[in-house]
N, C-alpha and C positions, 0 to 999 in steps of 0.2 A: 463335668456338667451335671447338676442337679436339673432330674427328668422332671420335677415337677416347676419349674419354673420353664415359663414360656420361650418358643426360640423366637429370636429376635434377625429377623432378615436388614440387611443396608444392601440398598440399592441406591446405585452412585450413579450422576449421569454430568458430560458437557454439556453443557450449558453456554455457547460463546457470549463473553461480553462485548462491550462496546470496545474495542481498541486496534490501533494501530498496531501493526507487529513487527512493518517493516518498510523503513524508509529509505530508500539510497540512490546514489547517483553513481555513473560510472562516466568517468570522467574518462575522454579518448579514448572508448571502447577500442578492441582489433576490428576489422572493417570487415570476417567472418562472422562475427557475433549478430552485428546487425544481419546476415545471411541467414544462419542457424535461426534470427527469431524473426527472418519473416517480415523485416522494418525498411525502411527506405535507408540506404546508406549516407545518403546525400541530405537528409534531414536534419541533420545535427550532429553538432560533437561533442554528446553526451547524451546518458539516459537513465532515466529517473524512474524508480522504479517503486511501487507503494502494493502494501498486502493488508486488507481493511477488514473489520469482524466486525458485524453482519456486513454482508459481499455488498450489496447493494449502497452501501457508503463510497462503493466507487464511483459509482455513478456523481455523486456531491463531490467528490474529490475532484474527477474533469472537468467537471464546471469551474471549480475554484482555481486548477493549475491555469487550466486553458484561460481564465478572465486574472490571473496574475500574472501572468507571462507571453512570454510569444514560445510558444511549445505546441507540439503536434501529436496529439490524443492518436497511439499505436494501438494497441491494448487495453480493451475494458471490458473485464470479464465478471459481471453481477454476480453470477456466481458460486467464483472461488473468491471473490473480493481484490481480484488483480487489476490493479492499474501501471500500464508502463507509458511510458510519451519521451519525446526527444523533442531539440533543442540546442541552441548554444550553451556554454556552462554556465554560463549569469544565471540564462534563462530556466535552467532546470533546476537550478539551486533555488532558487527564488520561489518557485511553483512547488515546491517539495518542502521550502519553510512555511509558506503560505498554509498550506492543506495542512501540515502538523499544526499549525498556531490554531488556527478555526477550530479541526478540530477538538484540540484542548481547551480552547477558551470558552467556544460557542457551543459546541455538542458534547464536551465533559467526557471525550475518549481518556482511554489510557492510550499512551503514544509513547512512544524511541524516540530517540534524537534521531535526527539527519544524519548518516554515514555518507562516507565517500570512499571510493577506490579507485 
């Protein structure tokens, strides 16, 4: 390094953007799971699970699942950006394509496809 030329600091920071990171359903959970998180067992057989950047896009996601589907808003946490809900499996599938389409279409997320397990 030549002493007479200036040093040059980078400073790097996250920055989150706008996106989905994480869409999934769990199709016939074990009937522990629902225990471990806390969810009514008898709610649904199935559960759909979404991770949203900036947090507070879950909140627009509940809205959306809950008015596309017949699902039952468990989890909605602004912010870590967690939404989870249960449902039949029509119904969580449907509410978890829903919220990715909006937000791709209407709000210009980056967004996953829909998984299943």
């Amino acid at each position: 390094m030549n002493r007479s030329e200036p040093i040059r600091r980078i400073i790097q920071e996250h920055v989150p953007g706008k996106q989905i990171s994480l869409a999934h359903m769990i199709s016939g959970p074990r009937k522990d799971l629902y225990a471990k998180l806390g969810l009514d067992k008898a709610a649904g057989e199935a559960v759909g699970i979404l991770t949203i950047t900036p947090g507070e896009g879950a909140i627009i996601a509940a809205d959306i699942a809950g008015k596309a589907a017949a699902v039952t808003i468990d989890v909605l946490d602004r912010a870590a950006g967690s939404l989870v809900f249960v449902g039949d499996v029509g119904s969580v599938e449907a509410a978890l394509n829903s919220v990715v389409a909006y937000f791709d279409e209407v709000l210009h997320y980056a967004s996953v496809p829909v998984t299943r397990s």
